[in-house]
N, C-alpha and C positions, 0 to 999 in steps of 0.2 A: 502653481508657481514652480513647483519643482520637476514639473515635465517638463517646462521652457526654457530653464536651464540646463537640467539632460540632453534639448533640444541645442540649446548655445553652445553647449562642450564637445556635443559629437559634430557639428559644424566646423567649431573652431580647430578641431583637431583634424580638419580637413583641409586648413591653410594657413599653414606656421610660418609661410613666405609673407603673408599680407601680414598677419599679425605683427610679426617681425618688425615690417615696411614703417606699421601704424606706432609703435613704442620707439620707434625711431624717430620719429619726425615729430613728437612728443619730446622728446629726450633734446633736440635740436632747436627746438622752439624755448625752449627753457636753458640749453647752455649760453644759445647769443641775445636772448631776450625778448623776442616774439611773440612770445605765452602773454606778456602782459600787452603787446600794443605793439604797432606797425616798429620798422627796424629802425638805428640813429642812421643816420649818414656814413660812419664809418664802418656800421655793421653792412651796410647795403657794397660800398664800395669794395669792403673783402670777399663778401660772399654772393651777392646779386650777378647774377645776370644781364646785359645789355650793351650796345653799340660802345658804352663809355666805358664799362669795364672789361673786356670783351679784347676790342680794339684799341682804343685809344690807350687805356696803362697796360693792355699787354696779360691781363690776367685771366687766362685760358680754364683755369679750375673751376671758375663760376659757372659753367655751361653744365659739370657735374652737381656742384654744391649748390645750385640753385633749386635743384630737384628733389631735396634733403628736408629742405627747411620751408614751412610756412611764411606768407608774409604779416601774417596778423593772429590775432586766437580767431576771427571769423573763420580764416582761412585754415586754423588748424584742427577745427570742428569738420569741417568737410574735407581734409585730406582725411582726417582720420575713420571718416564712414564711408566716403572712399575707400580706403583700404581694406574695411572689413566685410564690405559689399562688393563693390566693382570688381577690385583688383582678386576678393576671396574665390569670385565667379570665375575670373578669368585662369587661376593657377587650379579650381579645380577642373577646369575644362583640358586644360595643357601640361599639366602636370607645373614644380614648381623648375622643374629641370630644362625648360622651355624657356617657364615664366622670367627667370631670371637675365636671358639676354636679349630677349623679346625686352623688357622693362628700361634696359641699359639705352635700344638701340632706339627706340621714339623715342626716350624721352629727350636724347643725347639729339638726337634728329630734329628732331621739334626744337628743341630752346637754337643748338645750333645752325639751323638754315635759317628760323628766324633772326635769329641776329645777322646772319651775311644778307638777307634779303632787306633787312632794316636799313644796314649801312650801306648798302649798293645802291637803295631804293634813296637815300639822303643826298649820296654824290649827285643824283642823276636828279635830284631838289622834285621827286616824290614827296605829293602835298603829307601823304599817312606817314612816311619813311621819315618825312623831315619832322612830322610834327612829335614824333613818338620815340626817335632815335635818342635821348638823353632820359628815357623810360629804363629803369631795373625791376627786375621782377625773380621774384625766388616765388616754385610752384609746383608742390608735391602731385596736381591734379592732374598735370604733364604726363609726365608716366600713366599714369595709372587711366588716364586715357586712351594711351598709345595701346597700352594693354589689353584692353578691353574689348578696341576694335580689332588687335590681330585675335582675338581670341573668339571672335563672332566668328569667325570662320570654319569653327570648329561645332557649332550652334545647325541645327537643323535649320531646312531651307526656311521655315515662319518665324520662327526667333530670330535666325540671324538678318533677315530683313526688320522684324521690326526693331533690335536691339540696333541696326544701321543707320535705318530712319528717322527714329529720336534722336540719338546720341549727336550727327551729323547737322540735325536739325537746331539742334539747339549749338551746337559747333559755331555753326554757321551766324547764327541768331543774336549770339553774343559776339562774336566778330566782327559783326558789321553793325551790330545798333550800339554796341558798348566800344568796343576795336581798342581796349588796351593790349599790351604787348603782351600779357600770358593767355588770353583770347586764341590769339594768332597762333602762338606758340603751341596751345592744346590740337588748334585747327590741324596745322600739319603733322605734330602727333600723331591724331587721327587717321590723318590721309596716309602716313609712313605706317601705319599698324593696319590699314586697307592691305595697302603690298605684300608685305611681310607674312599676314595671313594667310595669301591666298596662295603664298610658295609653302608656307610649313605643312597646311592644311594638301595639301596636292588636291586630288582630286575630288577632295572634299568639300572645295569650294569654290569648283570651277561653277560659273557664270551658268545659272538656269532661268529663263523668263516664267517666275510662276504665275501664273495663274490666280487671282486675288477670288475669294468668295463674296459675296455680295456685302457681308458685312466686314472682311478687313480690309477691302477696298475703301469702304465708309469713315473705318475706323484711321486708315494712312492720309485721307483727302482731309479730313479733322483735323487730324495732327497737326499737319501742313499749316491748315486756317489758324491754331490757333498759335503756333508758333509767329506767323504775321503779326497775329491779333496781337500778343504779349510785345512784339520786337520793342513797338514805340515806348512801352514802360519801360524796358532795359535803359533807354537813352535819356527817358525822361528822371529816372532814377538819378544816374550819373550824368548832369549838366555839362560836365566838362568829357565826356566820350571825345573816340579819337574815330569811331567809327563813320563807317563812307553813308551809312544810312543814318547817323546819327541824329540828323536833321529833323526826322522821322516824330522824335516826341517832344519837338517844338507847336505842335497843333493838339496839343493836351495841356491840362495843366492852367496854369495863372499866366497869360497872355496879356495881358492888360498892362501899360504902362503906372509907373509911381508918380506920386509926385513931383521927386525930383528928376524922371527922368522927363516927368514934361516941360520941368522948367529949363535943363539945359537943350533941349531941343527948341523949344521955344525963346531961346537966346540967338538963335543965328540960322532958322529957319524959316519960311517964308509964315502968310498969316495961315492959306491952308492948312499945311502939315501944321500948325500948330493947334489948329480947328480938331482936326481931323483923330489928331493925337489924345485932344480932351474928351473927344469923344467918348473915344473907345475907351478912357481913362472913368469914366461917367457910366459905361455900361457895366462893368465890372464889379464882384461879390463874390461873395462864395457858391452864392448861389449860379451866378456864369459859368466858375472854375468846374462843380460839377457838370455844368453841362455840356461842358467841350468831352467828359469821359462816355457818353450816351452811345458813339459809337464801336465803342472798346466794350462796352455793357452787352447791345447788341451782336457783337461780334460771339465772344462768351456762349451766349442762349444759341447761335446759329453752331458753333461746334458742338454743343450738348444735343443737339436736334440730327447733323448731320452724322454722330452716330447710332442715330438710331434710324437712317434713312428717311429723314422728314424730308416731304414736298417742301413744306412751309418755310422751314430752316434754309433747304436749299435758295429760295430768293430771296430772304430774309439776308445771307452770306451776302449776294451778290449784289442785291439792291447799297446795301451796306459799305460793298467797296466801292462799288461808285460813286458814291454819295463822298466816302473819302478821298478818292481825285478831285471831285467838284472844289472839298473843304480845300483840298489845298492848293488847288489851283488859284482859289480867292486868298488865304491866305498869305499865298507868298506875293501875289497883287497888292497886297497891304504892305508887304515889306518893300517891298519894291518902290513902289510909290512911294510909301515914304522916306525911302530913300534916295530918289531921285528930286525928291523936295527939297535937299540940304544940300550943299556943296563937299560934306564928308561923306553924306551916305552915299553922293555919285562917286566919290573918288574910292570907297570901298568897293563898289560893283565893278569899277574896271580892274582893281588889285586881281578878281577871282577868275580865276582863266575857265578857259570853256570847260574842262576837265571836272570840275567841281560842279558845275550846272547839271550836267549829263548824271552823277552822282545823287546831288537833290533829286532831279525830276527819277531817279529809277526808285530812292528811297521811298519818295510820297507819290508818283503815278505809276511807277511801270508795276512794282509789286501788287498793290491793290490789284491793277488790272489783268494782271499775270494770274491772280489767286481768283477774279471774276471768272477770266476764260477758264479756267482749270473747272470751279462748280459747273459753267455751264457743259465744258464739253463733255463730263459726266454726267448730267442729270436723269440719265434714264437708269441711273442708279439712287435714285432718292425720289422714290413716288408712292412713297406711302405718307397719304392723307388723313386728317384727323377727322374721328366723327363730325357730323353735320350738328351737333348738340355743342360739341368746343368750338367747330367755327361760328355758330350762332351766338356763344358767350363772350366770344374774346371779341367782335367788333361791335358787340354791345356795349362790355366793358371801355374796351379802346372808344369808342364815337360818345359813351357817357360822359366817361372824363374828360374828353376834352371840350364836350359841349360847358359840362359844370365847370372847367377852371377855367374857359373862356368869358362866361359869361358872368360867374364870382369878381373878375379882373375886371372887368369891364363897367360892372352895375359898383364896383368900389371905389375905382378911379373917377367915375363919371361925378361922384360927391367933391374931388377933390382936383376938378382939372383945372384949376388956377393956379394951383402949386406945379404944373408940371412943366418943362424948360422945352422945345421953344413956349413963349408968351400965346396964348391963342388957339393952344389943343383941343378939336372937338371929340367929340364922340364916336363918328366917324376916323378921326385918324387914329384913333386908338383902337377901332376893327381892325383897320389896314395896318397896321403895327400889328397884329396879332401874330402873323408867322415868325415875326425876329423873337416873341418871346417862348417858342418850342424851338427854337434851331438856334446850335452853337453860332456864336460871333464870328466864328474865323469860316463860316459856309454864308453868312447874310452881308458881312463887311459894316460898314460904316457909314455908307454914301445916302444924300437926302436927310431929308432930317431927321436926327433921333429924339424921341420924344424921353425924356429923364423924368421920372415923378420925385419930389420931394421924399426925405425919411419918414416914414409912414408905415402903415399898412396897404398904402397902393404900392408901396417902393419893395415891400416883403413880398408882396404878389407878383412885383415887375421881376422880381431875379427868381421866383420858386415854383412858377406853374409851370413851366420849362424843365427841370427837373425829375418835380411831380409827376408829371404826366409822363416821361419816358419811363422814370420807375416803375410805372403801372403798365407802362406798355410792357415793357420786360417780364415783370411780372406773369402777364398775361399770355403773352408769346412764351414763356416758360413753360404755362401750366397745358396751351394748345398742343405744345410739341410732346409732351406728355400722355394727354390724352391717347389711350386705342381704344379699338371696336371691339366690343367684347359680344357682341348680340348672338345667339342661336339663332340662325336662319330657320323660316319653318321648314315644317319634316325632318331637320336633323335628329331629332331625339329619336323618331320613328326606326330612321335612316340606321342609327348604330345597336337598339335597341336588335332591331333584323341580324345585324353583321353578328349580334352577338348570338344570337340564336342559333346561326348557322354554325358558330363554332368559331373559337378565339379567343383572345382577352387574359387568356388563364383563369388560374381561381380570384383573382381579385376583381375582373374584369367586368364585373356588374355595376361598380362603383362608378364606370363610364355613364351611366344613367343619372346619377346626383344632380341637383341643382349646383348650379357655379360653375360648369362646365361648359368649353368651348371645343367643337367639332373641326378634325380636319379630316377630309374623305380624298381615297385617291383618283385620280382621273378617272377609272373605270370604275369607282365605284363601288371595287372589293374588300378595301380596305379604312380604317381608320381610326383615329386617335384621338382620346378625349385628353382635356389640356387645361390649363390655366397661367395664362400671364399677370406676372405680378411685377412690375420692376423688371420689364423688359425682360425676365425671365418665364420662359415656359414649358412649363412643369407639366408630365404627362400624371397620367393617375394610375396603369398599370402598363402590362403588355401590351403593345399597338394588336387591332384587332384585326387579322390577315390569317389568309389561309395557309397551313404547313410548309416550308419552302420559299416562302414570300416575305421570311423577317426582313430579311436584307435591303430588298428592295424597298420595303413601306420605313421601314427607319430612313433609307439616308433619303426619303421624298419630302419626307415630314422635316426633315432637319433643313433639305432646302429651301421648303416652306418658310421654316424659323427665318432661316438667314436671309432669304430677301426680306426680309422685315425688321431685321437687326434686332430678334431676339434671339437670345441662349437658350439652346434646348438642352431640354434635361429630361431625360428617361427616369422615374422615377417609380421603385416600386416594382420592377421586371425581373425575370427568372436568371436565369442559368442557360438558357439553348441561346438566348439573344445575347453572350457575351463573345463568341468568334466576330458576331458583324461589327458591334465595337472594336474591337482588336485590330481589323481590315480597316476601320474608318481611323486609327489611331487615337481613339478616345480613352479617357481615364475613367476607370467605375470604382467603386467604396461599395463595399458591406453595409448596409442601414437598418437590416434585422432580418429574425431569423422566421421563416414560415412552418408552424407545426400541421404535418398531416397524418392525419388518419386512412383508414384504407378499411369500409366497412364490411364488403365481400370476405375478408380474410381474417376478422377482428373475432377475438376467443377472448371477454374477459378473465382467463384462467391464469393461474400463480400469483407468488407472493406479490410482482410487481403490480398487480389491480386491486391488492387486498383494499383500498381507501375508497377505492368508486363502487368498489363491489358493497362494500359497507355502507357507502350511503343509497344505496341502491334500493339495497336491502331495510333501511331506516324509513324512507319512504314509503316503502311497500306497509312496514308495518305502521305507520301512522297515516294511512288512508291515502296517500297522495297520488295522485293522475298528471296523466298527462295529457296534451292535445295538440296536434298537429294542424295549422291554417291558415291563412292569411288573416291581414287586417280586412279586407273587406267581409271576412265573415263572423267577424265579432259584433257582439252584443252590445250596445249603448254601453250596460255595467261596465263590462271587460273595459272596452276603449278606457271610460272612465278610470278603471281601477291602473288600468298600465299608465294612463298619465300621471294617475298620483303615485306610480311608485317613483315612474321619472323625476318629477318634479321634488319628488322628495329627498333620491339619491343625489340633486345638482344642488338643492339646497343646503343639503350638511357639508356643501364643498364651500372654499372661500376664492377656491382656485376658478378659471375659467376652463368652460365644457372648450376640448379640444376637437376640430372638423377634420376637412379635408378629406383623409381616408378613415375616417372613425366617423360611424353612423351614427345620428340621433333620432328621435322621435319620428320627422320627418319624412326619415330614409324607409320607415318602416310599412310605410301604407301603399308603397310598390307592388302590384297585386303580383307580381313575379316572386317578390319574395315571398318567402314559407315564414312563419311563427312559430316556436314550439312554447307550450305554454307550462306549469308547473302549477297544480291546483290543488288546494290542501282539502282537509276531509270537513272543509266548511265550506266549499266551494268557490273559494277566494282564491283568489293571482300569488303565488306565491312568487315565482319568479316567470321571465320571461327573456326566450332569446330569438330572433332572427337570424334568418340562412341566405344568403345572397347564392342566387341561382348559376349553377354554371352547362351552358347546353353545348348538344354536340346534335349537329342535324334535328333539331329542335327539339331534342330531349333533355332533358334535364339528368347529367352523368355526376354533379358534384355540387356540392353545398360550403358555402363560406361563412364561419361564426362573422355576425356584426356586433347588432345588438347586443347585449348582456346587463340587465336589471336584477335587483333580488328585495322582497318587501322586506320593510325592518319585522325585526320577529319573526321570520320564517324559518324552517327548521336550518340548524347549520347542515352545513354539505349539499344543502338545496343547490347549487352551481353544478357541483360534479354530480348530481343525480340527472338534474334536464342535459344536461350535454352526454351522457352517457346513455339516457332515454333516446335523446336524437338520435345519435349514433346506430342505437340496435333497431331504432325504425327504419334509417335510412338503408341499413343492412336489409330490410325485408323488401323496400321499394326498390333495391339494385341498384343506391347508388356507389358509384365505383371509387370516390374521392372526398372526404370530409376534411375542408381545412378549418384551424382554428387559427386563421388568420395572422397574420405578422406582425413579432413584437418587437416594436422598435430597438433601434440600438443596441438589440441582443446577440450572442455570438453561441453559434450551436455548441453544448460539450461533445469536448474529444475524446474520441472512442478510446475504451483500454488498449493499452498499448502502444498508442500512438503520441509523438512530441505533439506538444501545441505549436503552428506556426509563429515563423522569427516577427516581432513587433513591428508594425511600422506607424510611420506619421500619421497616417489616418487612421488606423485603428487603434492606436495610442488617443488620438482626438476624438474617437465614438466612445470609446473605453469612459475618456472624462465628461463626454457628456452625460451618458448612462448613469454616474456615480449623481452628477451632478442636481440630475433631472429625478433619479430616485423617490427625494422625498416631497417632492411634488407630483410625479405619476404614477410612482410604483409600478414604470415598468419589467423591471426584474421583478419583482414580484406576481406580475401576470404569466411570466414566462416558467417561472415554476409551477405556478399554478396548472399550467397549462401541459409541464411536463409529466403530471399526475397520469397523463390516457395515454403515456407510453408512444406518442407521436416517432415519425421521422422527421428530417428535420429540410427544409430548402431556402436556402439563402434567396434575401431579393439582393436586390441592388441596387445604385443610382448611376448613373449615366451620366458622362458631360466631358466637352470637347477640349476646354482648355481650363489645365488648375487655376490658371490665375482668376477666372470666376466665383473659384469657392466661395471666399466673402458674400455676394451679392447671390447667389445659389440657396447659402445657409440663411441667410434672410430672407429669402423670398418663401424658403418652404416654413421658414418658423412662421411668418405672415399668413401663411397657407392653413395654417395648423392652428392659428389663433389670430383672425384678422379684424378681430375687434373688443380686443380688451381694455378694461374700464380702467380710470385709476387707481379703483379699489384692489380691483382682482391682480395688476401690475403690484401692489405695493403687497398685496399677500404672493402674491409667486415670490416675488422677492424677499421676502420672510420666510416663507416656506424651506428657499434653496439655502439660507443664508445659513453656513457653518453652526453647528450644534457645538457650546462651551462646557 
């Protein structure tokens, strides 16, 4: 808690402008009365904004004072985070010396042209202009809008598109599905904080066509989708919208006529329309009302798929918008119709000039099909398919359910088809009536006759297997677009097992052999990458495995690997020589622990500082104890035996979960590549036991990597520093050239005398508190000292990844990595374990 506040004050002290903005319009909201509830009439007409106040009394101040004050506490909750966000962005990008006439000049722009555009747009009997011109609006969001976008200008070429493309998008979005007057007014804000930018910024912001990567092309076409997707809730939210597409979330929602509204239509309408009216008055429930939102649901799962390059997603989009022309093609055939049944509702159709038609039809057909053409003419950007095991589940799942709620409906009704309206319902027409009850009302219409059942349990079925069943579909189209191929092809194990042989990987780079790994090899075949996707993220295990000279190259193949497939690659676990091609690719890395090594060729346990290993050294010698050098395959039945029960013994005094991923278990250890060294007491029993993960150069074996580490209860103390100090002076005699004891998390090497420690930052501030946190459940500092007993040097690994905003979903993927199936038990003791000591 107290780092996130250190974090808020050294923030906040970085924009005293926004601050300022936000206690202002606080302070405003509370002198005219705002804070509690929308303005009186007298408050709006002194200090609002619009055509009325404006123009007509002549009150010029509002166009500033409008910008001051909220129009509600809704509104002054989001001006106010607003300010501490947006606008905080924008003055530290520009300084506040910018900030400040930049802020003046949108927002003065924005409320300004708006209103000459309102009133100009009125005279000239502008259907929006006339409908909205006696609209006042006071709107801190103004500004701080205007601000924002001249301030992307200042933003690298990928932020400042994507900070353009949202912001613009939702601009846009609320403009035309909502289109009240501070909408519009934000809109041009925007557009005026476009220009402004692009003169402050000079050639900062001159116009570059980038070049999209396979996954922010995915991630901007998404956007796009789901910006559509949402428009019609905007309009459907606000009933009385002024917007040109507001039409838009009239095919959502409770469609259905009341009762009174059937009786006044049925007072002076023909008998049709009044047939017709009942009808659709008789299909209607709650259970209809959801199902007019099925395509809005649908829509939803295709943006969550289409960032991730899904084939599926991608027609799932497309099918989707079509199907939304069709819906409203037919519904507005209902309105129409029935309003050409009544002598009002014709006289209202001729009232609405061609103008507003053109309007309609772009709100409900040109967009859908505007956002269809767009998936299709990208689709060779989305073709990545789901295993043949998901597509095999989901049109099982999908063809079950609806065979079961087809035929539950059917075999229910059939008990009770004498109650259903018309007189005379067979069985048969209640097959053929089968499609009306999966598809919204306003895509089937009305026409023919509609079969009603009675209140019942047929009538629960007639409004809810329609529902049901799309919920499952959703569902299931969720869990497809989810699904990846995770299989090792054969021979890959063979395949990297070789690369590693040859030489690469580093010291941790045997761990590329584990189970749970997935292979990427370079076209030629020289190189490759052991991986693991979790959450769309994929997480390597150590060094890519390439020959001297060739990091560069096998990094950014593998990452374009990632990104046609819209996962985030994450180099995890990598040295020191691979941080320049980072640096070239403009990737961010963090410290994630420190590696201790050894260096057997040159090692003299001599001086004070070996006095503790030399002593157990020494201890062992004198109470009989040996050692043995071997693999698991040359172990004895006993041995195997005895090592699983020390294992088994060490995991069961724990309450905590055995942690994977890059920490070996039992499993890891029957690798006939790996080495054993073993610790036998003068009874010939296992006292302790450690594994070496191999590391080759031309197929020798040049370095040894600790994994494993077991110790029997009872066995002598300093048994640890005795086998790892035994290895060490064996490996000396085999010539090996490099002894790591492997990498402790979240550790930070100590600084040499003499030296400042480096200045803190965010991220190492955040390893710092995991480290503290994580403490008394792994005791990793504790390993790390332990480890600094052999007088190691010390190499940084690192973690790898392209953009911050991933952290979040990075830090969960590796904790998942590291513990990808913890019980509830073992969750509720991790959780006890970490939980603050009183």
């Amino acid at each position: 808690m107290r780092k996130a506040l250190v974090f808020a004050g050294r923030y906040f002290r970085t924009v005293p402008l926004s601050i300022g903005f936000a206690v202002v319009i606080l302070a405003t909201s509370l002198t005219v009365g705002t804070f509690f509830g929308p303005p009186s009439e007298t408050t709006q007409h002194a200090w609002a904004a619009g055509v009325t106040t404006v123009i007509d009394m002549g009150h010029w101040w509002t166009i500033v004072t409008a910008l001051f004050i909220p129009w509600d506490p809704f509104q002054l909750v989001w001006g106010i985070l607003g300010s501490l966000v947006l606008l905080g962005v924008a003055e530290r990008l520009m300084g506040w010396r910018r900030l400040v006439p930049v802020f003046f000049v949108t927002g003065l722009v924005g409320v300004g042209l708006g209103v000459l555009v309102q009133w100009v747009g009125s005279l000239a009997g502008e259907w929006w202009a006339d409908g909205t011109s006696y609209d006042l609006t006071m709107d801190p969001l103004t500004p701080i809008v205007g601000s924002l976008l001249t301030a992307s200008a200042f933003m690298g070429p990928l932020w400042r598109r994507r900070v353009r493309l949202v912001t613009f998008g939702f601009l846009i979005m609320f403009a035309l599905y909502d289109g009240d007057t501070s909408t519009v007014y934000r809109l041009i804000a925007g557009l005026s904080g476009l220009v402004i930018g692009h003169f402050l910024a000079g050639r900062r912001s001159r116009f570059v066509w980038l070049k999209s990567s396979f996954q922010e092309a995915r991630v901007l076409i998404a956007t796009i989708v789901l910006i559509t997707a949402i428009g019609p809730l905007v309009s459907l939210v606000n009933p009385d919208n002024s917007g040109a597409f507001g039409l838009a979330g009239s095919l959502y929602g409770d469609i259905f006529p009341s009762a009174s509204d059937i009786a006044d239509l049925c007072a002076g309408s023909t008998s049709t329309l009044c047939g017709d009216m009942q009808k659709l008055s008789e299909l209607g429930g709650f259970g209809p009302v959801v199902l007019t939102f099925a395509p809005l649901a649908l829509l939803l799962v295709a943006v969550w798929g289409l960032r991730r390059g899904r084939w599926f997603a991608l027609w799932l989009g497309i099918i989707t918008n079509l199907a939304q022309i069709l819906l409203a093609f037919v519904f507005f055939g209902l309105v129409f119709s029935f309003a050409t049944l009544s002598d009002a509702g014709e006289a209202d159709l001729q009232a609405i000039d061609i103008g507003e038609y053109i309007v309609w039809g772009g709100s409900t057909v040109l967009v859908p099909l505007a956002v269809a053409i767009l998936l299709f003419v990208n689709r060779r950007r989305f073709s990545i398919r789901a295993p043949r095991e998901a597509v095999v589940r989901f049109w099982v799942v999908v063809a079950g359910t609806f065979v079961v709620l087809s035929f539950l409906y059917v075999v229910v009704s059939s008990f009770v088809l004498d109650t259903f309206t018309p007189a005379g319902t067979t069985v048969v027409d209640l097959v053929l009536d089968l499609p009306r009850r999966f598809l919204p009302v306003t895509l089937v219409g009305v026409t023919g006759d509609v079969l009603i059942p009675a209140p019942g349990i047929a009538s629960f079925l007639f409004q809810w297997i329609g529902p049901v069943f799309w919920a499952v579909f959703t569902v299931a189209a969720f869990q497809r677009i989810s699904a990846i191929d995770q299989t090792v092809a054969v021979g890959d194990h063979q395949r990297i097992r070789a690369l590693l042989r040859r030489g690469g990987g580093g010291t941790l780079g045997w761990m590329d052999t584990w189970p749970g790994n997935v292979y990427w090899f370079s076209e030629n075949g020289d190189a490759g990458v052991a991986y693991r996707v979790i959450n769309g993220v994929a997480i390597t295990m150590s060094d890519p495995v390439c020959l001297p000279g060739r990091e560069a190259e096998t990094v950014r193949a593998f990452a374009a690997f990632c990104d046609a497939r819209s996962w985030v690659p994450v180099f995890y676990s990598v040295h020191e020589q691979f941080l320049p091609v980072f640096d070239e690719m403009g990737w961010q890395y963090m410290s994630v622990g420190e590696e201790t090594l050894m260096h057997p060729q040159s090692l003299e346990m001599a001086g004070k500082a070996w006095q503790n290993v030399r002593s157990s050294l020494n201890k062992g010698v004198r109470e009989g104890m040996t050692t043995r050098w071997t693999t698991y395959d040359e172990l004895s039945r006993t041995m195997i035996a005895q090592i699983n029960a020390i294992s088994e013994a060490w995991v069961s005094e724990k309450e905590l979960p055995e942690m994977g991923f890059t920490l070996g278990a039992l499993e890891e250890i029957k690798d006939p590549d790996v080495a054993l060294m073993l610790a036998i007491d003068a009874e010939g029993r296992i006292a302790a036991v450690t594994s070496w993960l191999p590391m080759y150069r031309d197929g020798v074996a040049v370095g040894y990597t600790l994994d494993f580490m077991r110790r029997a209860d009872g066995s002598m103390p300093g048994v640890m520093e005795y086998l790892i100090a035994s290895s060490a002076l064996h490996m000396k005699d085999l010539g090996v050239e490099v002894l790591s004891l492997s990498g402790a998390p979240l550790a930070t090497a100590p600084v040499p005398k003499g030296e400042e420690p480096p200045a803190p930052t965010v991220m190492t501030e955040l390893a710092d508190f995991l480290a503290r946190t994580l403490e008394p459940a792994y005791g990793f500092s504790s390993l790390f000292k332990f480890k600094a007993k052999f007088n190691p040097t010390y190499s940084t690994i690192y973690m790898a990844y392209p953009d911050p905003l991933g952290l979040p979903a990075i830090g969960t993927a590796i904790g998942k990595a590291y513990l990808p199936s913890m019980s509830a038990r073992e969750t509720l003791a991790l959780v006890r374990t970490l939980a603050p000591r009183r």
